[in-house]
Structure formats: C-alpha cells, structure tokens
C-alpha positions as YAML, in Angstrom:
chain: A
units: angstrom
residues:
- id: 1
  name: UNK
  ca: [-200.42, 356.18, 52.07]
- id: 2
  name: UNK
  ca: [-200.01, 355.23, 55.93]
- id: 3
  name: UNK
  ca: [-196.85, 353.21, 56.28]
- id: 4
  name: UNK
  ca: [-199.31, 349.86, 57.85]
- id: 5
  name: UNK
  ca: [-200.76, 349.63, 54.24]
- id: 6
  name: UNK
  ca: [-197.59, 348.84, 52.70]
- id: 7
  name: UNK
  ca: [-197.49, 345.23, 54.59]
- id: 8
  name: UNK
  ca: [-198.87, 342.83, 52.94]
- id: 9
  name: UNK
  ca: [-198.79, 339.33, 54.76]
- id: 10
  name: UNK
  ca: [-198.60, 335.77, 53.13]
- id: 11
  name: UNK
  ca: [-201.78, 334.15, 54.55]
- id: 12
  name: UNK
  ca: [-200.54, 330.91, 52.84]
- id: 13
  name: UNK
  ca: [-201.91, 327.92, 55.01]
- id: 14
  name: UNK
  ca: [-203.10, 324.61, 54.26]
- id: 15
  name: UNK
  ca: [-205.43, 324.96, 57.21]
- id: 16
  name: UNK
  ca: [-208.86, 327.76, 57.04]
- id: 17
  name: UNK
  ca: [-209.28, 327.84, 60.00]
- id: 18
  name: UNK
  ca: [-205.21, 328.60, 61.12]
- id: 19
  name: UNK
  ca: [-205.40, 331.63, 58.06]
- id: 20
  name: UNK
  ca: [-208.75, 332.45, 59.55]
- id: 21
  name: UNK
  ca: [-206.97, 333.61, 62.85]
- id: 22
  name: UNK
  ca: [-204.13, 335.20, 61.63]
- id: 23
  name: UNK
  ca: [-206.24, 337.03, 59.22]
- id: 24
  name: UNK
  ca: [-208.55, 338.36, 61.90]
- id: 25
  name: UNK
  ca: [-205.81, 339.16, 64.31]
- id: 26
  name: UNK
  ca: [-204.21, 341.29, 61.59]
- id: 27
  name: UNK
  ca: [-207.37, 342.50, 59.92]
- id: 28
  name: UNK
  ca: [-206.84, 346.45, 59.63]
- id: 29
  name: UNK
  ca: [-202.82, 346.56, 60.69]
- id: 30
  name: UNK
  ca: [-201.64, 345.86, 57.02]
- id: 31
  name: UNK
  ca: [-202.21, 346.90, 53.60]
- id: 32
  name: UNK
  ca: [-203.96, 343.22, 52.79]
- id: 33
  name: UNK
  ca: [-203.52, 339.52, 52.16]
- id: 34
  name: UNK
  ca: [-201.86, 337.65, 49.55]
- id: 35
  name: UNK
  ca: [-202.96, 333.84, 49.50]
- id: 36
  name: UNK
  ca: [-200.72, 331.40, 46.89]
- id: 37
  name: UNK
  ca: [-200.29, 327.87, 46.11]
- id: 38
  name: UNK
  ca: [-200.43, 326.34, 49.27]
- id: 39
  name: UNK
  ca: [-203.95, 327.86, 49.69]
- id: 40
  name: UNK
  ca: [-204.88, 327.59, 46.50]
- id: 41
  name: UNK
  ca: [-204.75, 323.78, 46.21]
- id: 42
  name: UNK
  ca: [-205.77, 323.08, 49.68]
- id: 43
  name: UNK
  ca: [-209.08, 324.52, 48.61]
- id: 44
  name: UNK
  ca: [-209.33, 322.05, 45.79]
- id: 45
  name: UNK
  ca: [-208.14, 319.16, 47.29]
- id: 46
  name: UNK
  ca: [-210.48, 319.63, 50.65]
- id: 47
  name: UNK
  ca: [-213.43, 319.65, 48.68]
- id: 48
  name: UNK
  ca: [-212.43, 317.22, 46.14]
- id: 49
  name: UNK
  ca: [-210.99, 315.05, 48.55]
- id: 50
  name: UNK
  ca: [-214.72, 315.53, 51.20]
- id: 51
  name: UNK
  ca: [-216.17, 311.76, 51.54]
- id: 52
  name: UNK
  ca: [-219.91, 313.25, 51.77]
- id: 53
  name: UNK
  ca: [-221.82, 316.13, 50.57]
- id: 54
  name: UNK
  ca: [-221.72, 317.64, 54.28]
- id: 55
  name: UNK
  ca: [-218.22, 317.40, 54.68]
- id: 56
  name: UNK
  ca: [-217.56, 319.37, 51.41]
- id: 57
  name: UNK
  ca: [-220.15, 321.98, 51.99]
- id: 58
  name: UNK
  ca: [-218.50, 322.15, 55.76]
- id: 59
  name: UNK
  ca: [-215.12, 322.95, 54.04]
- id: 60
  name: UNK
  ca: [-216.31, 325.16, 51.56]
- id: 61
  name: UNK
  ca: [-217.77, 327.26, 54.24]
- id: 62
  name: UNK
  ca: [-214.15, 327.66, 56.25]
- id: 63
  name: UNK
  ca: [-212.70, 328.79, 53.29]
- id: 64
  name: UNK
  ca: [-215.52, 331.28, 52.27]
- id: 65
  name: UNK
  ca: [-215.47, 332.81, 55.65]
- id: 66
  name: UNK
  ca: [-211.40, 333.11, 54.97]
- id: 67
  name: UNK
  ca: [-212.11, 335.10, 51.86]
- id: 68
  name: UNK
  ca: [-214.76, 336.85, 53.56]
- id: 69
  name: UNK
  ca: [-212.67, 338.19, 56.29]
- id: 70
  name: UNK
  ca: [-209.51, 339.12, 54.01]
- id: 71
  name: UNK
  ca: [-212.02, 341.47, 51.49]
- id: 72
  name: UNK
  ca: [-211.06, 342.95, 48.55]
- id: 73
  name: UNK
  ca: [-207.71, 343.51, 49.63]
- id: 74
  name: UNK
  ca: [-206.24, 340.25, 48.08]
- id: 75
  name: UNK
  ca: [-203.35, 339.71, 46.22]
- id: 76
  name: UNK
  ca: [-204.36, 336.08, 44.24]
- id: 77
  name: UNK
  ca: [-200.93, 334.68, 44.25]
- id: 78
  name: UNK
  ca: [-201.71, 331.97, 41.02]
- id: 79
  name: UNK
  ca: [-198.60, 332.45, 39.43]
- id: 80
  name: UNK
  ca: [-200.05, 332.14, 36.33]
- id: 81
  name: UNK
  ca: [-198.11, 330.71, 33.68]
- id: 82
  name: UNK
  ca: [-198.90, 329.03, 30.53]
- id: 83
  name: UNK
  ca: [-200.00, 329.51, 27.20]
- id: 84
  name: UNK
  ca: [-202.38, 332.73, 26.97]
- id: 85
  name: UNK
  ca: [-205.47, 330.99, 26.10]
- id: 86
  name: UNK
  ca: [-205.30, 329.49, 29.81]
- id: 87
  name: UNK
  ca: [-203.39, 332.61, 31.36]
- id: 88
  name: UNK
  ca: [-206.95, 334.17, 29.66]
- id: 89
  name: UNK
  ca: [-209.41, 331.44, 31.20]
- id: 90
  name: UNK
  ca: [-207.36, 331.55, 34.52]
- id: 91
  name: UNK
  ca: [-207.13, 335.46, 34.84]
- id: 92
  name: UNK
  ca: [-211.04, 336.05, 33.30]
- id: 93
  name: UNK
  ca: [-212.30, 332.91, 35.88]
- id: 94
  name: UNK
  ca: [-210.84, 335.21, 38.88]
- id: 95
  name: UNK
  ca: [-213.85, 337.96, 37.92]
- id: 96
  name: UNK
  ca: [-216.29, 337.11, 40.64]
- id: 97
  name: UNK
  ca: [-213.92, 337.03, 43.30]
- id: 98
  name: UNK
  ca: [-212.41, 340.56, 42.10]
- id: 99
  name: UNK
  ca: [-208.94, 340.41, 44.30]
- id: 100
  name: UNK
  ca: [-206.79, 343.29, 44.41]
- id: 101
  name: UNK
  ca: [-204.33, 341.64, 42.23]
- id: 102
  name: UNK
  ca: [-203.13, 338.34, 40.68]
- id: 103
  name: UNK
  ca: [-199.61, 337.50, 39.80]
- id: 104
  name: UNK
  ca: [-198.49, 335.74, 36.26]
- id: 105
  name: UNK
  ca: [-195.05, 335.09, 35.13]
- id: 106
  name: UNK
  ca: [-193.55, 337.80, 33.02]
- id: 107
  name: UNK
  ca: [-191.17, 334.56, 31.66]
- id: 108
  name: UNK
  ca: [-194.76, 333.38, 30.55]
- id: 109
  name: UNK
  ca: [-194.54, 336.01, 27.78]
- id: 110
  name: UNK
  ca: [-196.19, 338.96, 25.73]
- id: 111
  name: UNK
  ca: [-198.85, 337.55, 24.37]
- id: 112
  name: UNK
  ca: [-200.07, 335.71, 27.74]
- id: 113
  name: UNK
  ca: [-199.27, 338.93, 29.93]
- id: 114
  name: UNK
  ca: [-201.16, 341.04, 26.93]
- id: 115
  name: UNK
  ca: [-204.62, 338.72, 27.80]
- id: 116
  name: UNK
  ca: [-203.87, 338.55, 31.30]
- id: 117
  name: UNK
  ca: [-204.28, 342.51, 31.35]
- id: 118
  name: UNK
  ca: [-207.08, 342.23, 29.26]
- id: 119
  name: UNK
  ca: [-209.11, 340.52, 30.58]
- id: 120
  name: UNK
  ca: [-208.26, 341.12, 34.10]
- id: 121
  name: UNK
  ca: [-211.34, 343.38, 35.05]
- id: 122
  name: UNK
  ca: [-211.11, 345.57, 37.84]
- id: 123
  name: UNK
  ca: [-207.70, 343.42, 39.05]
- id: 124
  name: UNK
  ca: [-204.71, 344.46, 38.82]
- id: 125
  name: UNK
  ca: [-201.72, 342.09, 37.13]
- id: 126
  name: UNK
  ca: [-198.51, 342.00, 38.75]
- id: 127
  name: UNK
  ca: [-195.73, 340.48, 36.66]
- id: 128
  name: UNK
  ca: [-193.68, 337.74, 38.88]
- id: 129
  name: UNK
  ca: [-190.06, 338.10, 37.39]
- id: 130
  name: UNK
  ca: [-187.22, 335.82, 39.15]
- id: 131
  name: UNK
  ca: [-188.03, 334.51, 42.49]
- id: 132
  name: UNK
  ca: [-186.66, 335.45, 45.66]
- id: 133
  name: UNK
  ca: [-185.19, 331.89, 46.09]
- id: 134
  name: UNK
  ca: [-182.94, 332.36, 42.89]
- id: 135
  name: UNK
  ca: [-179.37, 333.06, 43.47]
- id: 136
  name: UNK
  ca: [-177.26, 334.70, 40.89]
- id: 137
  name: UNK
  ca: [-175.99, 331.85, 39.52]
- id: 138
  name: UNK
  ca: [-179.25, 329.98, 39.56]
- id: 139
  name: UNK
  ca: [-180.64, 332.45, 37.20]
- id: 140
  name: UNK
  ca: [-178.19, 332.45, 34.77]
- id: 141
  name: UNK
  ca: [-178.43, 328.81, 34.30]
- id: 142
  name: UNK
  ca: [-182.36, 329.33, 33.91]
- id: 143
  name: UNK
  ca: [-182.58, 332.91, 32.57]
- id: 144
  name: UNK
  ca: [-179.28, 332.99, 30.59]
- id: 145
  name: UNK
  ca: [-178.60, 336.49, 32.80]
- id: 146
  name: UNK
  ca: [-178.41, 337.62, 36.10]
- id: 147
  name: UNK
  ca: [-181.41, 339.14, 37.88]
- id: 148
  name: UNK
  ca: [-180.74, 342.48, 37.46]
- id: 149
  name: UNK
  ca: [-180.75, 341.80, 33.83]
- id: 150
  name: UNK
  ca: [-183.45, 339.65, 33.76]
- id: 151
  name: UNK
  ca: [-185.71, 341.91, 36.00]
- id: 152
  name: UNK
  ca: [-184.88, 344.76, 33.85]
- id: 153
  name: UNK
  ca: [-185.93, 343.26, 30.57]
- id: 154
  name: UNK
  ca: [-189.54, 341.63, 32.26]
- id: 155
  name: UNK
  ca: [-190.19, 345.10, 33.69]
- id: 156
  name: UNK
  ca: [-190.06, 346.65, 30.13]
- id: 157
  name: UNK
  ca: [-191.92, 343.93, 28.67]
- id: 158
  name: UNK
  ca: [-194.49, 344.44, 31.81]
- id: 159
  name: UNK
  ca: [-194.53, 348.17, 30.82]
- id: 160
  name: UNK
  ca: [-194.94, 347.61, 27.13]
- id: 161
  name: UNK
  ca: [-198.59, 345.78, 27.97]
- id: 162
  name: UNK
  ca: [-199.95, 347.69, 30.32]
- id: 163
  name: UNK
  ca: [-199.10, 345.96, 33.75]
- id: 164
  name: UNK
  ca: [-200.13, 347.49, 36.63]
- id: 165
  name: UNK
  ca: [-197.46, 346.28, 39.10]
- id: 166
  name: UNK
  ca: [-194.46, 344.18, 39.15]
- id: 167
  name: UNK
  ca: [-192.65, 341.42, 41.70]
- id: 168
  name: UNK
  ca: [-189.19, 341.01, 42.36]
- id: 169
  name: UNK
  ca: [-186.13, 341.00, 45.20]
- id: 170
  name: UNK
  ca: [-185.59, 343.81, 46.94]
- id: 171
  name: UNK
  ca: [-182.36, 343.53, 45.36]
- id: 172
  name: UNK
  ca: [-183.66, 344.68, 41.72]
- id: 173
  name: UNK
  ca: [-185.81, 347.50, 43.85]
- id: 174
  name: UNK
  ca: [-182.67, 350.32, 42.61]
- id: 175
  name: UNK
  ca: [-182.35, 349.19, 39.15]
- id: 176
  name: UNK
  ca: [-186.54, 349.80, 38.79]
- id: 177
  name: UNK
  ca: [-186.40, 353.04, 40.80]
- id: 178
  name: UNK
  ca: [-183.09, 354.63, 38.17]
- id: 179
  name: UNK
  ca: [-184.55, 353.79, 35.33]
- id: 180
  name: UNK
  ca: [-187.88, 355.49, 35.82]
- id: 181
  name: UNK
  ca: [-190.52, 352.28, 35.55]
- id: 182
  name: UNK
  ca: [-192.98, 354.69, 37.83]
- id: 183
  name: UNK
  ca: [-195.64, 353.67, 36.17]
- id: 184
  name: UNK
  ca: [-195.54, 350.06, 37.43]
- id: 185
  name: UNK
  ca: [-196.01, 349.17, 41.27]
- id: 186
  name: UNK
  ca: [-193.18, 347.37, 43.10]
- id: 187
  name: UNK
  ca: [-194.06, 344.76, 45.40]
- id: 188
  name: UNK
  ca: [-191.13, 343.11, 46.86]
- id: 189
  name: UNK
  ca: [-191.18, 339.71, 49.28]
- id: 190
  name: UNK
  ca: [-187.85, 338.25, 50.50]
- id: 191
  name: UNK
  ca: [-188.27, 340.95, 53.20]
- id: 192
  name: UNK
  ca: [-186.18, 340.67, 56.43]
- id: 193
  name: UNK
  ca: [-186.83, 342.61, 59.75]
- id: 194
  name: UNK
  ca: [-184.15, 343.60, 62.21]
- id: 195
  name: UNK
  ca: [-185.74, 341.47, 64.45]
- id: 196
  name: UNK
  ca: [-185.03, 338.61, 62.59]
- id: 197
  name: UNK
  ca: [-181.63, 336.18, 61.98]
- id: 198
  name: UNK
  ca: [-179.85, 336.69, 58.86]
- id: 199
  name: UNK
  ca: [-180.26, 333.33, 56.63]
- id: 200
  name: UNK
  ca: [-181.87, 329.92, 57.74]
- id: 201
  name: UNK
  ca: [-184.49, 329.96, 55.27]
- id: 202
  name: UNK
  ca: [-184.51, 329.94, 51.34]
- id: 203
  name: UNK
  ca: [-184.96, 333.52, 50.57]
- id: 204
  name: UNK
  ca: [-181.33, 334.24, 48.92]
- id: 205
  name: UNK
  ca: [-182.30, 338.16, 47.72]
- id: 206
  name: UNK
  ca: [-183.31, 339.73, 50.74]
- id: 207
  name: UNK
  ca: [-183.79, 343.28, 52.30]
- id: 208
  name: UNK
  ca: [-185.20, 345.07, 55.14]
- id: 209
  name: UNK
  ca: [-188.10, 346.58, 55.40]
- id: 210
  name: UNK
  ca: [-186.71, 350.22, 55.73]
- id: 211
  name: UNK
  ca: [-184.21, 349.83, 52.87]
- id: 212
  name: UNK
  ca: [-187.09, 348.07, 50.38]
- id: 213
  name: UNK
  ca: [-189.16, 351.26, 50.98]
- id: 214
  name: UNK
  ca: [-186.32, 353.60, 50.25]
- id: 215
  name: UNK
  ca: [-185.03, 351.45, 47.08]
- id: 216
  name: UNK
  ca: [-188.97, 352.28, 46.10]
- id: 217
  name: UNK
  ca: [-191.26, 349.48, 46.98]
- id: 218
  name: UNK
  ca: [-194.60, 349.68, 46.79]
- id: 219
  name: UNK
  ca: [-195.92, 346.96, 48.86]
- id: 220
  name: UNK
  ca: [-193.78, 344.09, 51.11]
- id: 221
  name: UNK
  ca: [-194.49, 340.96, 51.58]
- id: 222
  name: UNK
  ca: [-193.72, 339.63, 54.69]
- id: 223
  name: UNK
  ca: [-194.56, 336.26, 55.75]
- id: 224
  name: UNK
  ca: [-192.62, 334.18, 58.26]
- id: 225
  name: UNK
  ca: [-191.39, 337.20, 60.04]
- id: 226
  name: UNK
  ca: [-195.11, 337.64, 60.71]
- id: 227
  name: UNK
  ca: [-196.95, 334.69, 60.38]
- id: 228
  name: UNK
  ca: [-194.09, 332.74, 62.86]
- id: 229
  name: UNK
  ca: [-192.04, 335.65, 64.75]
- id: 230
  name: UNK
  ca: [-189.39, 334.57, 66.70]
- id: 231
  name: UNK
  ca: [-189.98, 334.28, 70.23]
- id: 232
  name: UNK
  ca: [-188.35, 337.34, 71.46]
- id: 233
  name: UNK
  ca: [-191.07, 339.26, 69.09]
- id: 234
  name: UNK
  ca: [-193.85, 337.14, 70.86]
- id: 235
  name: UNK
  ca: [-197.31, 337.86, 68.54]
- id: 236
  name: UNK
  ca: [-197.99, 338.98, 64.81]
- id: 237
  name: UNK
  ca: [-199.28, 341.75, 65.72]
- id: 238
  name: UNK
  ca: [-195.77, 342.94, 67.50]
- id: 239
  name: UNK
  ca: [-194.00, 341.72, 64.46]
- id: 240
  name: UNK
  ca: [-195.99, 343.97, 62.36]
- id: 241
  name: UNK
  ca: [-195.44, 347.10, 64.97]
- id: 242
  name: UNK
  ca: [-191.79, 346.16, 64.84]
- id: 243
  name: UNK
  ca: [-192.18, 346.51, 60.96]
- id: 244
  name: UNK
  ca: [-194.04, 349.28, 60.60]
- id: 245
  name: UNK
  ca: [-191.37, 351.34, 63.09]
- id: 246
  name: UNK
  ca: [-188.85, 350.00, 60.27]
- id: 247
  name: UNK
  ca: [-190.71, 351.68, 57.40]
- id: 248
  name: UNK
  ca: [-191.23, 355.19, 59.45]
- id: 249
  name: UNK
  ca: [-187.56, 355.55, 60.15]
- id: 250
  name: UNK
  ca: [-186.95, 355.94, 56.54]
...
C-alpha cells in the first residue's frame, strides 16, 4: 500500500464549493475523503432551507459535483447511533451512494452494529469507540472505564459481528496491535504532524503520524493539519508531503 493512501483528510465544510477545492487540490495525494456532520447537515439544511425550486436544484448540484469529485473513496462519517431498526434504515439508505465506509457507534450496541454489517452492502462499517476529544477522566465518567478498557471491549464486540474496521486514538493503536484484532482495520484521527504545535485544539489523545503507523494504523485522519496548515507549511498539498515523509521514516 503506498504510504499517500494511508491519509485520509476530513473534507468537513459547511461550504461545497470550499470542500470542492480542497478536494480537487488533493484529489490523488491521499488514500480518500471522509465527510461528517458538518457536511452532512449542511446538505439538508441548504436544500431544505432553498426559497425556490432553482435555488435548491443550484445547491444540490454543488454538492453532487463534491461527491462526484471525492469517488468511491469516502469514508461517510454518520456516526450512526440509535436503535438498530434506524442504524438498519440509515446504513441500508447509504446503498446508492456506496462510500468506502460509514462509521456507527460501537456504544450503540450488538444488535445495531449486527444490522449495520448486514445490511451494509459493498461498505465497509467502522466501529467509532471513544472520541479523540475524551480525556481519561471524561470517559470514566461516561464509559465507567478508561479508554484503553473501553476500546478493548468495543473492538471485541466489533470483532464478534463481523466489522470491517475500527476508530479510535492513536493512543489505543498498541493495545489493538498486542492483542491480535488483525482482522479489523485501524483508522485513527487525533493525528499530529511535527509541523504542527502541541495542544490548542480539542484533540486530547493524540499521535504523530509516524508513531500511529508503527502502533498499526491503518488509515489517519488528518484534518486541520491539512485542511488549515500553519503558515510556515504554506498549502495542503505541502502539509500532506510533510506527512507522507512522516509515515516513510518509519
């Protein structure tokens, strides 16, 4: 696997024709594009929110084109979480649009992961476990266990129904990789380049890219340090070059 197809970048903008861009700019440098909430109901609310047929149809046609571009390497960030008859709907109305991958919460449960996998067609499910913007003691007081713990039991439950990838810190990356969960693909966010400042932004579990890859990721996502690279980086395109050196020195 060449070390560029490991990036994945957060195209998550409010804005088509802002992702559009970046997208294009970026468009065979990574791995692919994961779009998530942000995206997802900006969609909605631009077409809900159009005053005249036009309007909608205009905005509808900027996102399309966004889609277009990114292909089928798409991670659908949905985060889906709820009771499996709708983790079901949600995961079986993705079909058309065939993404890469979608993400629903492993806290969501077996029997919602089991229909998630399911029904999930030629997409692959990746299990979100505790987010990047949990600290320790955060996820005791929602998990009743620290995420080492936590990310340990969701990858056996993740295992147990046939996942094909899971989500977590970097952090939980060496606990995955000694106890042998090969079969499930690590993606990782809360990455953080050389290039950029330590803190400043509410990732709490973070890693670089060169030590993800050697705890065992998969696939990192990366998305201020690419989407909005500090000025002494200059363009996307460097910040992804700077990354990509990261990866190769492992």
């Amino acid at each position: 696997m060449r070390m560029n197809n490991r990036v994945w970048v957060a195209a998550d903008f409010s804005n088509p024709i802002k992702a559009l861009a970046l997208v294009r700019r970026l468009h065979g440098l990574v791995g692919g594009f994961k779009v998530g909430l942000e995206v997802i109901t900006s969609i909605a609310v631009s077409l809900l929110s159009a005053m005249t047929t036009d309007e909608a149809m205009i905005k509808l046609r900027e996102w399309k084109e966004l889609f277009n571009a990114i292909g089928p390497n798409l991670i659908w960030d949905g985060k889906f979480d709820d009771i499996p008859n709708t983790v079901k709907a949600a995961v079986a109305a993705l079909g058309p649009l065939s993404p890469a991958y979608c993400t629903v919460h492993a806290s969501a449960g077996i029997e919602a992961l089991k229909v998630a996998v399911a029904n999930r067609g030629d997409t692959g499910v990746i299990g979100v476990t505790v987010l990047t913007s949990i600290n320790e003691q955060e996820c005791v007081s929602i998990f009743g266990g620290q995420p080492g713990e936590k990310v340990r039991q969701f990858a056996r439950i993740l295992l147990a129904v046939g996942a094909q990838a899971i989500v977590c810190s970097p952090q939980e990356l060496r606990i995955l990789k000694d106890e042998g969960f090969v079969q499930l693909r690590k993606f990782t966010p809360g990455i953080r380049p050389a290039f950029m400042s330590p803190g400043g932004d509410d990732q709490s579990r973070t890693m670089t890219p060169a030590e993800a890859i050697r705890e065992g990721a998969y696939g990192l996502i990366v998305g201020r340090p690419i989407t909005q690279p500090p000025d002494s980086v200059g363009t996307p395109e460097r910040a992804v070059e700077l990354i990509v050196e990261e990866i190769e020195s492992v």
